[in-house]
N, C-alpha and C positions, 0 to 999 in steps of 0.2 A: 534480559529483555524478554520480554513474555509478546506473544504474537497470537492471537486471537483468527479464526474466521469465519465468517457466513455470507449466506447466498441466498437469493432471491428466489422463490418458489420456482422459476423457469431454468433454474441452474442446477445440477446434480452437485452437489459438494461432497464430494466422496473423500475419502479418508486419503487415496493419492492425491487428490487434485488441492485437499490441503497439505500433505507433507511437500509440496513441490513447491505453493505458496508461503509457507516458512521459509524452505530452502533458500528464494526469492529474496525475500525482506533478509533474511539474516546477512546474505549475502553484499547485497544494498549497502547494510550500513553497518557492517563488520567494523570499519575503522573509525564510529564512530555509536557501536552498542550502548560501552559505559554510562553515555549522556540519556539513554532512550531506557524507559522505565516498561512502555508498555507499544503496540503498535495494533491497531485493530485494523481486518480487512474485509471490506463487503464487496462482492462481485455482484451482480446484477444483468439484466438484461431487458434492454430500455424498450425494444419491440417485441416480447415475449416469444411467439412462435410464427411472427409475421417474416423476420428475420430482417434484412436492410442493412447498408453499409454502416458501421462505427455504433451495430446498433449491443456491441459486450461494452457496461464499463466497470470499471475499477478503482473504487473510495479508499486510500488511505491515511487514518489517523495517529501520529505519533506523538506518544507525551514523554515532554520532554521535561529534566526534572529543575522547578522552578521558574517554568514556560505554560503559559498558555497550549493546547492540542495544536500540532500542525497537520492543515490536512491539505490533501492532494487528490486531483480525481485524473482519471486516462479515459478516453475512450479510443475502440478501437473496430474492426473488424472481426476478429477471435480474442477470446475470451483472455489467452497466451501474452497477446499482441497487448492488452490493455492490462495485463499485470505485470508486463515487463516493463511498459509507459511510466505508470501508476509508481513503481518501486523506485526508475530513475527520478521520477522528481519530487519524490519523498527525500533519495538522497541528498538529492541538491537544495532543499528545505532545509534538513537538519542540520546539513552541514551549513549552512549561510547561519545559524541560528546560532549555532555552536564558534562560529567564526566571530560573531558577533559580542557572543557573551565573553569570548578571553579579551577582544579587543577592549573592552569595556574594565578589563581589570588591569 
């Protein structure tokens, strides 16, 4: 599973703040890798430096192999708060998707 990430010009994307969002997603959907080809991450920040509640959010897109992109957005208060949002319901996507496709066979 390959994990992708970038950030919106009001975000530092520093080389930690990506090894912790890999950490994140791998972690996420560990029990269900083999199915996920690829996962892309954009952080962003909706009020730039106005700041404002729920104003970090967090886009993630997973392809899944023989599926359409699933994608998922968080928003949140900290950047943290909406990557950890963002990760839960990715997993709970994939795995509905992946739930789906055995029941089907």
């Amino acid at each position: 599973m390959h994990i992708e990430f970038s950030t919106d010009r009001h975000i530092h994307g520093h080389e930690a703040l990506a090894a912790h969002v890999q950490g994140v997603v791998a972690h996420a959907l560990s029990h269900v890798s083999t199915h996920v080809t690829r996962v892309e991450v954009h952080a962003s920040d909706t009020n730039a430096d106005k700041g404002g509640p729920l104003d970090k959010r967090c886009t993630m897109e997973a392809r899944i192999e023989g599926r359409q992109p699933t994608v998922v957005t968080d928003q949140a208060a900290t950047l943290e708060q909406a990557i950890i949002g963002a990760a839960g319901k990715l997993r709970r996507a994939v795995e509905s998707v992946v739930e789906r496709r055995q029941d089907q066979r």
